[in-house]
C-alpha positions in Angstrom: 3.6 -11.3 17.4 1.1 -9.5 15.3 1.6 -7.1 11.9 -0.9 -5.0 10.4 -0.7 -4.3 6.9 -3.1 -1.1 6.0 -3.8 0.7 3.1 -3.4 4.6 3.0 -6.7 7.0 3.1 -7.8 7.9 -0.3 -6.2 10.9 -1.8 -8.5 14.0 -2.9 -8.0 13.7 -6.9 -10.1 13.0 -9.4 -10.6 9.8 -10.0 -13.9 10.6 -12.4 -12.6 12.2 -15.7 -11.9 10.8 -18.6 -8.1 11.3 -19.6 -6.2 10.5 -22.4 -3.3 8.0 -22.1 -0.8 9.9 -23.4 -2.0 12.6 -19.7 -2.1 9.4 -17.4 2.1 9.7 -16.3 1.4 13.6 -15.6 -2.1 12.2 -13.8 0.0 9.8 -11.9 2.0 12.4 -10.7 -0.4 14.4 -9.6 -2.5 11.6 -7.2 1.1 11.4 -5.8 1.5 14.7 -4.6 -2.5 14.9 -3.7 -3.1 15.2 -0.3 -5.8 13.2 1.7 -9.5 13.5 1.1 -10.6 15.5 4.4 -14.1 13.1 4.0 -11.9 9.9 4.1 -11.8 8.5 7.3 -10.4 5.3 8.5 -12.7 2.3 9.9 -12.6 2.5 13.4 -11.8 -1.2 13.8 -8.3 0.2 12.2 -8.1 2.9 14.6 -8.1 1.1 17.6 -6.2 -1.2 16.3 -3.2 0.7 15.1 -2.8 1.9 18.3 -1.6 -1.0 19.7 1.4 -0.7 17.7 4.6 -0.1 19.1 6.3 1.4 15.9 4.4 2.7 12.6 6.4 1.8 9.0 4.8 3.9 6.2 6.4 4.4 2.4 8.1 7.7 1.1 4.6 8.9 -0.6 2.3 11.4 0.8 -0.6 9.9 0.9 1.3 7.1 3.1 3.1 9.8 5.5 -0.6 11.6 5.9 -2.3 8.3 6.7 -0.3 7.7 9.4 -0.2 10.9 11.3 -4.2 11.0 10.7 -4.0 7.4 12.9 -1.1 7.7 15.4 -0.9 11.5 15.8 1.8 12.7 17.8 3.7 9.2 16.7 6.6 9.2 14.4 6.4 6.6 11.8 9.3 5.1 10.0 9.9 5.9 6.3 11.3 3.5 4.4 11.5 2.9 0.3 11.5 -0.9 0.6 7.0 0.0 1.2 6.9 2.7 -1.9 3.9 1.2 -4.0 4.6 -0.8 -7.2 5.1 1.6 -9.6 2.3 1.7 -13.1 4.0 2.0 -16.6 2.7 4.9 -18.0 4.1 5.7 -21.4 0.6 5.1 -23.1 0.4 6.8 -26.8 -3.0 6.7 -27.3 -5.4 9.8 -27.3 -8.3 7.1 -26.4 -10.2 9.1 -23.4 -10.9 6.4 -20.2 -10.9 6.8 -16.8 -7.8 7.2 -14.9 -8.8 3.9 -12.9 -9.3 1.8 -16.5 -5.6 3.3 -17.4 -4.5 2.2 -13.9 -5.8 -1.1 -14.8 -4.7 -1.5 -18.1 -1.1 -0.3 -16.8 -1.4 -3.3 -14.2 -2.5 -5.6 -16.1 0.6 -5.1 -18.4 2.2 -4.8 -16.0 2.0 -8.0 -14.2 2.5 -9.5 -17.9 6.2 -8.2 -18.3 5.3 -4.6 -19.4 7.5 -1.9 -16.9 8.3 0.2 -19.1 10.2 2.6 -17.2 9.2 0.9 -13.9 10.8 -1.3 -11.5 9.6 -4.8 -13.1 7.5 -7.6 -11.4 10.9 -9.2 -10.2 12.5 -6.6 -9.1 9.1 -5.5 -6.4 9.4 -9.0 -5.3 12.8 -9.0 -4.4 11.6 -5.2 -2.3 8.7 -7.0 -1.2 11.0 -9.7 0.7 13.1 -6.7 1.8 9.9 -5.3 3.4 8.7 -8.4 4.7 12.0 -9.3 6.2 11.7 -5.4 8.1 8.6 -5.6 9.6 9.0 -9.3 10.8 12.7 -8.5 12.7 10.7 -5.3 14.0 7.8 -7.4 15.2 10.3 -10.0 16.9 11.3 -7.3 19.0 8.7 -4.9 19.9 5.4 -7.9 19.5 3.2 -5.3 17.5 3.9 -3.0 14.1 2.3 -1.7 11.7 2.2 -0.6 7.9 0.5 2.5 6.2 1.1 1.3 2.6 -0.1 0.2 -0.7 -2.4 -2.1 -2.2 0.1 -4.0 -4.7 3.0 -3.8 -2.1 0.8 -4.8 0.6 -0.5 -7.9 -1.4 2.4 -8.7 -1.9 4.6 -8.5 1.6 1.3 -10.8 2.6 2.7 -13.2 0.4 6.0 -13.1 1.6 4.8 -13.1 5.7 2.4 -16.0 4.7 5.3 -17.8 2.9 7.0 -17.4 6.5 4.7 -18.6 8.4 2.3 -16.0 9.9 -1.3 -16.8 9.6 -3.5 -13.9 7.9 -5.5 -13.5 4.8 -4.2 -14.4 1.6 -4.8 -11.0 0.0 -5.7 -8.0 2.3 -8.0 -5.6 1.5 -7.4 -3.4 -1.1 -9.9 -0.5 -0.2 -8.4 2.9 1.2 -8.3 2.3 5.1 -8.7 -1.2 4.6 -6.4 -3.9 6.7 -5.2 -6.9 7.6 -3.2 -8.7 10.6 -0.8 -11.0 10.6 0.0 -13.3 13.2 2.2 -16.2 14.8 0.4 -18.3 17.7 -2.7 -17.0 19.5 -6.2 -17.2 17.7 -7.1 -16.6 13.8 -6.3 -13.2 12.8 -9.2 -11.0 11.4 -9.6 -8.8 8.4 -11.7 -5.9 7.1 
């Protein structure tokens, strides 16, 4: 049984301007609705390999859906909320101008110390992350080969959870866009990019 876990393409916004933090929620919102970045292509090592997949999982966002047709078109890939990304606080005050990317990490950061402000907490993506795990392993038992087009937080942390039961794979997977990692039970060492 194998499960790839893959990060979406990267989204055409601007990740390069200085914002304030009081902008970054409406910023947020917008990389949510962006579509992909036509010059973001996936590794062909991912390519080839998602096709192997008998059925596709991807979250609720767009740049999740897009990813997905973009590797298995023709394919219909399963939504499901248990793989939406692990929401960033964003209720910042400040007028301090940083790049959306140093917000982002700030907003982790607090994140992962108790800070959810308005977001599902640390706990609470867990418990989804189990609910995810627990989805692609019962699809896996029965079809050998699936696949995820999700996040880097939720990714990381389903990883956890397959590890936790067993399958062999990289501790973390990759958190670039198009990156990936696979997950196995019996056969040789899986591989990661």
């Amino acid at each position: 049984m194998r499960i790839i876990l893959a990060r979406h393409g990267r989204p055409a916004w601007d990740f390069g301007t200085p914002i304030c933090g009081r902008d970054f929620a409406a910023w947020r919102r917008g990389e949510d609705a962006a579509p992909l970045d036509p010059q973001s292509r996936p590794d062909p090592a991912l390519d080839r390999l998602i096709r192997s997949a008998a059925c596709v999982f991807t979250s609720p966002l767009k740049r999740s859906r897009e990813s997905a047709a973009l590797l298995v078109p023709g394919m219909s890939s399963v939504v499901a909320a248990e793989f939406r990304e692990a929401d960033l606080p964003s209720e910042f005050r400040s007028g301090l101008r940083l790049r959306p990317g140093l917000w982002g990490l700030l907003a982790r950061s607090a994140w992962l110390c108790g800070w959810s402000a308005g977001v599902d907490s640390l706990a609470m993506v867990r418990e989804r992350a189990k609910q995810a795990a627990a989805l692609l392993q019962e699809r896996a038992a029965r079809e050998d080969v699936v696949a995820l087009i999700g996040h880097g937080m939720m990714n990381m942390l389903i990883a956890r959870e397959l590890r936790a039961a067993g399958w062999r794979g990289p501790r973390l997977p990759s958190r670039r866009h198009w990156g990936f990692a696979v997950y196995e039970r019996g056969g040789p060492r899986p591989s990661a990019s």
